[in-house]
Structure formats: C-alpha cells, structure tokens
C-alpha positions in Angstrom: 0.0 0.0 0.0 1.6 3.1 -0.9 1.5 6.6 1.1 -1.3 7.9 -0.1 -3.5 4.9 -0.1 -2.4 4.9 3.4 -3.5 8.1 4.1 -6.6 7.6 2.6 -7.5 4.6 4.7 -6.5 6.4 7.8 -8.6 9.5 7.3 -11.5 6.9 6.3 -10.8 5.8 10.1 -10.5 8.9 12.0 -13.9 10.0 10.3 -15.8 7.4 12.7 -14.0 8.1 16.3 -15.9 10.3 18.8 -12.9 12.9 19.0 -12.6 16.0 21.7 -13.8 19.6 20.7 -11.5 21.7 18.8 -9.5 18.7 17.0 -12.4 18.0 14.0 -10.9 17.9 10.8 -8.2 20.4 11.5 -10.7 22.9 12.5 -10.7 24.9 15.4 -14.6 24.3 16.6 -15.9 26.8 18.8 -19.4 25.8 20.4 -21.9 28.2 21.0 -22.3 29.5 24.8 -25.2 27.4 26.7 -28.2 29.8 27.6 -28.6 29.5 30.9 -31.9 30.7 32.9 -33.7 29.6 36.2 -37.3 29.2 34.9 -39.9 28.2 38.1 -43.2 28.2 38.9 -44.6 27.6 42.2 -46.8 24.7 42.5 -49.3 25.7 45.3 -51.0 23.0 47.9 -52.6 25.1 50.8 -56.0 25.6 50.3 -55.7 23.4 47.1 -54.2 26.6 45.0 -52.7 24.7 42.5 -52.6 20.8 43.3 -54.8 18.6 43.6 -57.7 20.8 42.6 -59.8 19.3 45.4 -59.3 17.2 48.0 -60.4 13.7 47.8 -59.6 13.2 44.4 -58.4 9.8 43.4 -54.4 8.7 42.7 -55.2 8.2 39.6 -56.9 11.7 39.2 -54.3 14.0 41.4 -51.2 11.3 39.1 -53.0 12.8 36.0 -53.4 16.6 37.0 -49.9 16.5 38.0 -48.9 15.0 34.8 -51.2 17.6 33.1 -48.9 20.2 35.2 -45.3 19.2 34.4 -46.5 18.7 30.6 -47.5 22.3 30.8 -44.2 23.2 32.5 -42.5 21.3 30.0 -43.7 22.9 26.7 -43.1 26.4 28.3 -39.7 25.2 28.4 -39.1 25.6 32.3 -36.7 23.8 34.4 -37.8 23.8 37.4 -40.6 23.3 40.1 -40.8 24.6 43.6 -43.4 21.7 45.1 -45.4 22.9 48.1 -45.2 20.1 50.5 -45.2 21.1 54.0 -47.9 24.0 53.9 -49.1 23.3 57.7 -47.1 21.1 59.8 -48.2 18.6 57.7 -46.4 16.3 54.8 -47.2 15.5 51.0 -45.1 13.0 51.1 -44.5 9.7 54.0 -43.5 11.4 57.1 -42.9 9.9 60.9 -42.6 13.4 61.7 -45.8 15.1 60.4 -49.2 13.9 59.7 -50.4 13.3 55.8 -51.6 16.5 54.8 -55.5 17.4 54.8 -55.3 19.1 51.5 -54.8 15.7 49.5 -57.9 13.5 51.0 -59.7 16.2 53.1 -58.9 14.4 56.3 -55.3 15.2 57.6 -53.4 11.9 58.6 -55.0 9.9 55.7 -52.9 8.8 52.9 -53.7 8.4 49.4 -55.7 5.4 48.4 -53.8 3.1 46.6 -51.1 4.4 48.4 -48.7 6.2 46.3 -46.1 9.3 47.6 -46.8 12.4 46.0 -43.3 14.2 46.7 -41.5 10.8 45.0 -43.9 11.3 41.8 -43.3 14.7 41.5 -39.3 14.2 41.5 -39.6 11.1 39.1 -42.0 13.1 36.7 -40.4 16.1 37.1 -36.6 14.5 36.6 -38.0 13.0 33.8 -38.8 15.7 31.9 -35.5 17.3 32.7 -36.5 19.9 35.4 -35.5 20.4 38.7 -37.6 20.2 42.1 -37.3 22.4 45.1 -39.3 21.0 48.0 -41.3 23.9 49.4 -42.1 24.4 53.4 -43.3 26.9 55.6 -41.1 26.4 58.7 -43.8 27.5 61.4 -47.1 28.1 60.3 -49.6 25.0 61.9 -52.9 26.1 60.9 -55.1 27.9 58.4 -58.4 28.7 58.1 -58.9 25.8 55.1 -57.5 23.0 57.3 -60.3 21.8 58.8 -59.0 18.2 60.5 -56.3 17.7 63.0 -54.5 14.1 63.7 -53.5 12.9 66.7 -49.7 13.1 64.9 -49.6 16.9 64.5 -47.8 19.3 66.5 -50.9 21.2 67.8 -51.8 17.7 69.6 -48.5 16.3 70.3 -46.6 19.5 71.2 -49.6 22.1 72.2 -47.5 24.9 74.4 -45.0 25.1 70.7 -48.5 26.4 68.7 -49.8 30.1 69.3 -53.3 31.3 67.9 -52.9 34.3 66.0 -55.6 35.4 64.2 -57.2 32.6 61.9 -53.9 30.8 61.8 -52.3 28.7 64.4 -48.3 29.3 65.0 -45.4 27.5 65.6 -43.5 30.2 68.2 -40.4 30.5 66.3 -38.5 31.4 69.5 -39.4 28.3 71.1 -35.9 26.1 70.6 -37.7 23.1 70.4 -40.3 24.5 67.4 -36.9 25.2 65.2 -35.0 21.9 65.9 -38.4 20.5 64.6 -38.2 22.3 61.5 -35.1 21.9 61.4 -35.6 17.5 61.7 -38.3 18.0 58.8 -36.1 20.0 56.4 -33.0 17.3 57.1 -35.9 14.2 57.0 -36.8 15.5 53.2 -33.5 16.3 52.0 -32.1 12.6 53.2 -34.6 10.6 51.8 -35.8 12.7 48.5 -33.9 13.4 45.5 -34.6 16.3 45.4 -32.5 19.3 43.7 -33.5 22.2 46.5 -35.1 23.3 49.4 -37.3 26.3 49.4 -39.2 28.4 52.0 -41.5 31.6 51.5 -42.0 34.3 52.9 -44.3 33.2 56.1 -41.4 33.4 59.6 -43.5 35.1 62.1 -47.4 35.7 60.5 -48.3 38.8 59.2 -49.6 41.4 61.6 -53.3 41.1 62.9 -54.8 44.4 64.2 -57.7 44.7 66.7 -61.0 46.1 65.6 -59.5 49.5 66.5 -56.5 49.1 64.3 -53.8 48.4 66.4 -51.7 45.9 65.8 -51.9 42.6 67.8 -48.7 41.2 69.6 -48.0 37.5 68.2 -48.3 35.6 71.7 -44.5 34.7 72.5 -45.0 36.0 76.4 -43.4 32.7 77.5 -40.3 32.0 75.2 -39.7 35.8 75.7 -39.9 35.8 79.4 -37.5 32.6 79.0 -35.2 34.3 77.4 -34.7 37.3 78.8 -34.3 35.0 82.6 -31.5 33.4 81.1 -29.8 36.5 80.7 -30.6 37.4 76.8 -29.8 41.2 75.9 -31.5 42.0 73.0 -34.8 43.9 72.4 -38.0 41.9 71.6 -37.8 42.9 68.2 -34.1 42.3 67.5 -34.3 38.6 69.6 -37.5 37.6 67.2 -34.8 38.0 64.3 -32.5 36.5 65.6 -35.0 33.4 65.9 -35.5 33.5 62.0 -31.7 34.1 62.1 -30.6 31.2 63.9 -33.2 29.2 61.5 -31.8 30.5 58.2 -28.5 29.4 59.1 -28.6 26.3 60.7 -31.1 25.0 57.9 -27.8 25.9 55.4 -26.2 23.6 57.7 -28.5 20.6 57.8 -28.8 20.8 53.8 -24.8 21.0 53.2 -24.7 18.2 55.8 -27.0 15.5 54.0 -26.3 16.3 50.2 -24.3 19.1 49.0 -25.8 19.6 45.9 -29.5 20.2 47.1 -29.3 24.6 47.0 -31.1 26.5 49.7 -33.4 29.5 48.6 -35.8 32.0 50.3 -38.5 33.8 48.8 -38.9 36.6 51.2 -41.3 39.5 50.8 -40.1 42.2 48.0 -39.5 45.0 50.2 -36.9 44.9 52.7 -37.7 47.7 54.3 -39.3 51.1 53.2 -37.2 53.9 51.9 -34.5 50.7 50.2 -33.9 52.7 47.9 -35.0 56.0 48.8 -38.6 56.1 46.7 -39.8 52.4 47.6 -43.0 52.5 50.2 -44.7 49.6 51.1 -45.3 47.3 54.0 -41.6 47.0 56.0 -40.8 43.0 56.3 -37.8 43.6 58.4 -40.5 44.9 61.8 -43.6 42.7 60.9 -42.4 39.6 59.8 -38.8 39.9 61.4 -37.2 38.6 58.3 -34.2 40.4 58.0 -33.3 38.8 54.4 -30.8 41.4 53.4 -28.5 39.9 56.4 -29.2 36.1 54.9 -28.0 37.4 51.3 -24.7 39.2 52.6 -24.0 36.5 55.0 -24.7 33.7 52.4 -26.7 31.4 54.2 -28.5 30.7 51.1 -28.1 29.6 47.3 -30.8 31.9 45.8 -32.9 34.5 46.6 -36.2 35.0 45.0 -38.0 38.2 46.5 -41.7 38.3 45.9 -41.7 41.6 43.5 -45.4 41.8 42.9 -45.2 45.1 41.3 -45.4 46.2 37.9 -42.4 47.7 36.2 -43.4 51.5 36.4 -45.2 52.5 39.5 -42.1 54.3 41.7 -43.3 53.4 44.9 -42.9 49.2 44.0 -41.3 49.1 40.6 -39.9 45.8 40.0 -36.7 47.2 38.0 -35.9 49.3 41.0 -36.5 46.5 43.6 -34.7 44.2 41.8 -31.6 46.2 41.2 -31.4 47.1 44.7 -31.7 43.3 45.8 -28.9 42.6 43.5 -26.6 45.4 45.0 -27.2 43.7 48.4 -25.6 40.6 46.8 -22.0 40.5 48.3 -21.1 36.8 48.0 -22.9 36.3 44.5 -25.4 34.2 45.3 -28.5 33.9 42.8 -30.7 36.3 42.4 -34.4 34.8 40.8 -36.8 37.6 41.2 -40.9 36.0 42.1 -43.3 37.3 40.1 -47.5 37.5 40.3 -48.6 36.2 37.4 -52.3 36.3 38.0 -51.9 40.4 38.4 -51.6 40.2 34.3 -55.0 39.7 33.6 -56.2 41.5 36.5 -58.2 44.7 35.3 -58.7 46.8 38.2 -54.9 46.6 39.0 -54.0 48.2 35.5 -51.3 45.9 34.1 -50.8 45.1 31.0 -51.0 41.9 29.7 -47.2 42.9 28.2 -46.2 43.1 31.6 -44.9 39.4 33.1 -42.9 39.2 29.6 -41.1 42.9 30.0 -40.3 42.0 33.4 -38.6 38.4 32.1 -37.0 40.4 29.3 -35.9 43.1 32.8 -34.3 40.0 34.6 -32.4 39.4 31.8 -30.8 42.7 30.9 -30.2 43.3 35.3 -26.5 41.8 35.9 -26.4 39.7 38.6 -30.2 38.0 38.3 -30.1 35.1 36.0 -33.8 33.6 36.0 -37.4 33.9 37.2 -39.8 32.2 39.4 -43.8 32.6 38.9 -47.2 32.4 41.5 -48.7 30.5 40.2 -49.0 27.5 38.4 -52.3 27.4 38.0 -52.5 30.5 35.9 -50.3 28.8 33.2 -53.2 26.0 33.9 -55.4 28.2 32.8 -53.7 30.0 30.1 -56.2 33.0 30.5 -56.0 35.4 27.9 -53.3 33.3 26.4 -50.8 34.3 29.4 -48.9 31.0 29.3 -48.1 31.3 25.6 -46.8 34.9 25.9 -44.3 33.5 28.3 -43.7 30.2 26.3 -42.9 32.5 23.4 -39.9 34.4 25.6 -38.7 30.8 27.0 -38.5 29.4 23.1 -35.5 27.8 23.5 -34.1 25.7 26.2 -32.2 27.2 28.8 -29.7 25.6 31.4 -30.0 26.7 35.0 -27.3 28.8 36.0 -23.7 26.8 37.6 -24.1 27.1 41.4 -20.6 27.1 41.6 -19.9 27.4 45.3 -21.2 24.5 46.2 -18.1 21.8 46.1 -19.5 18.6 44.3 -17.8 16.7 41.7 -17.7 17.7 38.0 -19.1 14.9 35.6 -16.5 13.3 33.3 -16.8 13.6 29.7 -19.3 11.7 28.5 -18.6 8.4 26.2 -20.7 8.9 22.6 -21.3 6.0 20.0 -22.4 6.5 16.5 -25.3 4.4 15.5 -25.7 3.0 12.0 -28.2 5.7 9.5 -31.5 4.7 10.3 -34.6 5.5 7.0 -36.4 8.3 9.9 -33.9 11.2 8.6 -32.5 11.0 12.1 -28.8 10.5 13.2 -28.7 8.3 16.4 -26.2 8.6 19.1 -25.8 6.4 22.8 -24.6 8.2 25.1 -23.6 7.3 29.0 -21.9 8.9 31.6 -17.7 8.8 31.3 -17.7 8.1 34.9 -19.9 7.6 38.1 -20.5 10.8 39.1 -24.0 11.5 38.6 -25.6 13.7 35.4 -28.7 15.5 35.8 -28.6 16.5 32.2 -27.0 15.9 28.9 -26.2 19.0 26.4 -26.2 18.5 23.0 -25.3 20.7 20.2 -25.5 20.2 16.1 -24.4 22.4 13.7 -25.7 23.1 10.3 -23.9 24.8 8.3 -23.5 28.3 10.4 -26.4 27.5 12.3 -26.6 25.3 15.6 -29.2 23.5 17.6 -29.8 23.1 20.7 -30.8 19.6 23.1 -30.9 19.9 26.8 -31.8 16.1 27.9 -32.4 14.6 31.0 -29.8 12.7 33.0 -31.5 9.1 32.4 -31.6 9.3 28.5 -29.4 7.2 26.6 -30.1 7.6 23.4 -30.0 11.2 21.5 -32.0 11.8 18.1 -30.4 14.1 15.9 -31.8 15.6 12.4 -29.8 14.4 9.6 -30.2 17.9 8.0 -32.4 21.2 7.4 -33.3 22.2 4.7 -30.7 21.7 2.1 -28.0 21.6 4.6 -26.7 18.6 6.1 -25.9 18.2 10.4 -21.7 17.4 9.6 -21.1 17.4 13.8 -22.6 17.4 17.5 -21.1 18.2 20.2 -22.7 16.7 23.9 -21.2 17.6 27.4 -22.5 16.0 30.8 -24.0 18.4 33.2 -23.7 17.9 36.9 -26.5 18.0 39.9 -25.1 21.6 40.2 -25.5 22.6 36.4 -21.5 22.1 36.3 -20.6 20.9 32.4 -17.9 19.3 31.4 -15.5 19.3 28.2 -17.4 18.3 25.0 -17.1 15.2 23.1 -17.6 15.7 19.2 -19.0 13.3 16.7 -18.7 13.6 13.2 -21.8 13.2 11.4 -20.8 14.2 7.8 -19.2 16.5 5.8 -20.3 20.3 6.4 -21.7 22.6 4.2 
C-alpha cells in the first residue's frame, strides 16, 4: 500500500471516532455558549391553590393533574418546580414526623388510596422531563383557616405549648428552641430521603400582623419563650431577639442541607420589600419589623443559594417598581449568590390593578438585561393551567429555547467526566442516532447537545437518564456534519465536549 493509499485509509478511520472539541478535521470548533436561565413556577397546595384541585380526588386523578402540570411546564420550556409540601405542619409525602396533609384527602393523617407518595412522583416526573424540584415548606405556620382536621400526629396535639393562635392561623413560636430543631428535623428528614434538587421556603417566619377592631396591631403571643429568654440572661430587644430566631433558623437549615447532600441549594422567597425607603422612593409594608425577616443579612451573609424576593409590582409605579426593587436586591448581593426575582402572574389579567397583559414578559426580558439576576420564578402554576388570555403562551414565546439553570458554583460537588458517545448506524427516519452514557460515576442531571448546520446550531438539553440522543440528519438543504454533547452535573457544572462527526459540512 503506498503513502497515499495509506493516508486515505487512515482519514476513512478517523472519520468514525468520537474525537474532543476543537481537533475536528483540523478545524478549530468553537461551540456556542449554553443559555442559561432559572425558569420556576410555584406549584401551590394550601388551600388546594394549585394541586390537587380538590381534595379527595383519586391517585389516579391528582397522578394525572400532576402529569397535566409538568406537561405544561415542560412545553413552556421551564426547568424547574418549587413543590409545596409542607404548607401546615403537615407532609405531602410519608412522614414519621408530620401527619399526611389534609389538603390531598380532606382528612389530615389519611394517605392516598392506593397508596402512592406524592413528593416521589413529583421528583420522578419532574426528573423525567428534565427539570429540577425544590421541595417547598413553611417552617412554622400550623394552621389555616382551610385546614379543617387535626391528627393525633400533629404538633398542635402532640406539642400544644410550641403552637400560638394568632388570628385565623395557628403558629409555631419560632422562638421556642424546640419548634426550630423540629423544623429543622423536617427539612433534614426530606433532603435525606428525597432526590430532590432544593429546598425552598416563602416568605411566612412570624405571621403577618393582625390588628384589633380599633386598628392596632396585635402582639404574636411569645410571652413565655420571651420571658425565657430574657431570665437566662438574653440582651436584645424583643424585636431584635424575634430576628435573631429567624436568624438562627436560616442558618442552621444551610447547615443541615450542606450536611446531607451538597448539591440540594437552599433558597428563600422573602417579601419584595426589605424595608421602606431601600432605595429611597420604595413605600410599602416593611418585612424587616412585621415579619422579622431580615433577608438582606441572609444574602450578605450567604446562608442561602438563591434569593427569590416576591416583586409583585409592575415595572413603572415608583413606589414598588420591579426594575428598581430588583436592582437594589442585587446590590445587596456580596457573595454572589443567585438572584431569581418572584413574580404575580395572575396580576396580568387583573383589570382593576392596571397591568398590562405585556407586563410578566417585560419583566422576564428586565431580569435578563439586570447583571447579577439570571432567571425567574412565577405564583402560580395554576395561571399557566389556565392559560387565560393566552398568558402561558406569551411567556412560552420568551422561553423558546431551552435554557440551562445557572452553575451554582460554590457548592463543592464533583464535575461529571466527559461523557462516552457512540455513533449508531443511518437509520430511513432522517434521524442520526447517538448512545450516550456517563464517562464516569458521578451523577448527570442533564445531557447538552449541540448540532451544527452549516453556520447554524441546535440546541438539546436532555435529561440525565436518557441514553439515546436523536439528531436531524439535516435542514433544509443543509446537512448536520457534527454534535457536540457535554454532561452536566447536579449543580448545572458541564464538562469538556465530546464531538461526533456526522458528515461532511456545508
């Protein structure tokens, strides 16, 4: 065989190998940058906002509105949930700390019938589609006004002197030590059992104020963990020593989490306004005195992963305008944490508040052009249920293409490998098939794939499980000549590219 018959044969050869990025046919290949967005919704149990619709409702009925959900989710391109499942010292999911919650059967304690574990489906479903969850508690509220059954399991019966009446609601006294380590015990309970991708907790510490029928504000009922307190020689004022019981909860639940799994994150969805007058024009209720949340101190310290203030304003209004709120939020961001602004969606179509139906998309397209917020989280899922006034396509237009959620890249858990990629035979579907599996055992929560066409490129974002990626042979006139597919870690960490060579480009 002579030298270039040799040559020949050797090229022929080197056209079937997976090879690394930037080595394909002599030519430097450089790979589109990954969009990458946090896209949420809340998903909504107390008083059956979102999910189920009713209690009582069959498995097989709350499976299939669930299902109906995460489809939803899916097509809008989101990538993540945040699953309500402890909204009253209760559990949607198999507890032997709290009692089954009343909001799935309408009798709290009872489980579904056949048995099944809602928090488990939602993670498989949800995984399989791709998108994260965030398991969603309130830390202290035991009561509301919907809950209508008590079981002999929950903390009003088992542990009466934790649970204050305030108003309509019944309270777990967040100064009461053994209230928090019970929290506490149900956040590490869900983290350790649940594959689940984050904890999250709104904006509920202490209740919101109740006044009197004159007006004045009512007192929440801590007499007796404040008199405790101040006997064992505590300094602070009443005020400053209920923050420092949210305090001391925000940072020993970073803790727990970073001690079970370290890639579940940690965010907070705290009311939008810190306090009135930050910045100087913003007016508004002041979460700092009457729900003793100081979350500014949470951000700077870095007790959390993400922040998600509830900016339920519209854009333009000076005295809540989102732009301004959420600017200010991301100034307070000293250790660069996320920064995933809530939004009301159901404000939209809401006449007599004067937005415009324009408005959840301009403040999406806000997000985007604000450095230092990188996605958006939306109350609640059962507006895009609804689609009213066609508000879940106007945001499924802005989220057309997939988006990655942003690299938490604090959090110190192991890059995946670069992944191993086999090129099937030609198949007659006028699709190029590819098997894919992880390079090592670290775990992928996603695979990115990427095909070029000529000067244009596509974009896959797959979830971890698949196996086998589907490609188009070509578009159009032009033919798909390479694709490029990275693993992604449990912490949206990618790795190096592997590159197969699908034909000759264009």
């Amino acid at each position: 065989m002579n030298r270039i018959a040799c040559r020949a044969l050797l090229v022929a050869l080197l056209s079937l190998l997976v090879i690394p990025a930037k080595t394909f046919a002599d030519e430097a290949v450089e790979l589109p940058p990954i969009p990458r967005e946090f896209r949420a919704v809340w998903i909504a149990t107390v008083d059956n906002i979102d999910w189920p619709s009713k209690p009582g409702l069959s498995t097989i009925q709350q499976k299939e509105e669930m299902i109906g959900i995460l489809e939803r989710c899916e097509a809008m391109n989101l990538n993540a949930v945040i699953f309500q499942v402890r909204p009253v010292a209760d559990a949607l999911y198999k507890s032997e700390l709290e009692p089954w919650s009343a909001y799935l059967s309408g009798q709290q304690g009872k489980a579904p019938k056949p048995y099944y574990d809602p928090l488990q489906f939602v993670v498989e479903e949800s995984h399989k589609r791709g998108m994260e969850v965030h398991a969603w508690f309130n830390p202290y509220r035991s009561q509301h006004p919907s809950n209508k059954t008590v079981d002999d399991l929950h903390v009003s019966i088992t542990n009466p002197d934790w649970v204050k009446k305030y108003g309509t609601y019944g309270w777990m006294d967040p100064g009461n030590e053994d209230a928090l380590n019970h929290t506490l015990a149900v956040f590490r309970d869900v983290v350790k059992r649940y594959d689940i991708d984050g904890i999250h907790v709104d904006d509920y510490f202490y209740p919101y104020p109740v006044n009197d029928k004159a007006g004045a504000r009512i007192s929440f009922p801590d007499d007796e963990s404040w008199e405790k307190y101040t006997t064992a020689g505590g300094k602070l004022d009443r005020n400053d020593w209920r923050r420092d019981n949210i305090n001391r909860l925000i940072e020993r639940a970073y803790d727990v989490v970073r001690e079970e799994k370290p890639h579940v994150k940690v965010g907070y969805s705290p009311f939008g306004i810190w306090r009135p007058g930050h910045p100087k024009q913003i007016k508004g209720f002041d979460a700092y005195e009457g729900l003793y949340a100081d979350a500014k101190l949470w951000l700077v310290e870095g007790w959390l992963d993400y922040l998600t203030p509830q900016l339920y304003w519209a854009s333009d209004p000076p005295g809540q305008s989102f732009p301004v709120l959420l600017k200010w939020w991301v100034d307070q961001n000293e250790k660069g944490r996320h920064i995933w602004p809530g939004h009301s969606v159901g404000r939209s179509y809401a006449t007599d508040r004067g937005w415009s139906l324009t408005e959840i998309p301009r403040q999406i397209y806000t997000t985007r052009a604000q450095p230092g917020a990188s996605g958006n989280v939306f109350f609640s899922m059962k507006s895009f249920v609804r689609n009213k006034k066609n508000l879940a396509d106007r945001v499924a237009q802005v989220y057309a293409s997939p988006a990655l959620i942003p690299e938490t890249s604090w959090l110190d858990v192991e890059l995946p490998a670069m992944p191993d990629v086999e090129k099937l035979r030609k198949s007659r579907d006028g699709m190029t098939h590819l098997k894919v599996k992880p390079g090592d055992k670290t775990e992928v929560a996603h695979w990115v794939v990427q095909s070029r066409y000529g000067l244009k490129w596509d974009l896959q974002i797959l979830p971890g499980s698949t196996r086998g990626i589907q490609v188009n042979r070509q578009q159009g006139d032009v033919r798909c000549d390479l694709v490029a597919v990275r693993s992604v870690g449990r912490t949206s960490k990618m790795s190096d590219p592997k590159i197969v060579k699908i034909g000759k480009k264009k």
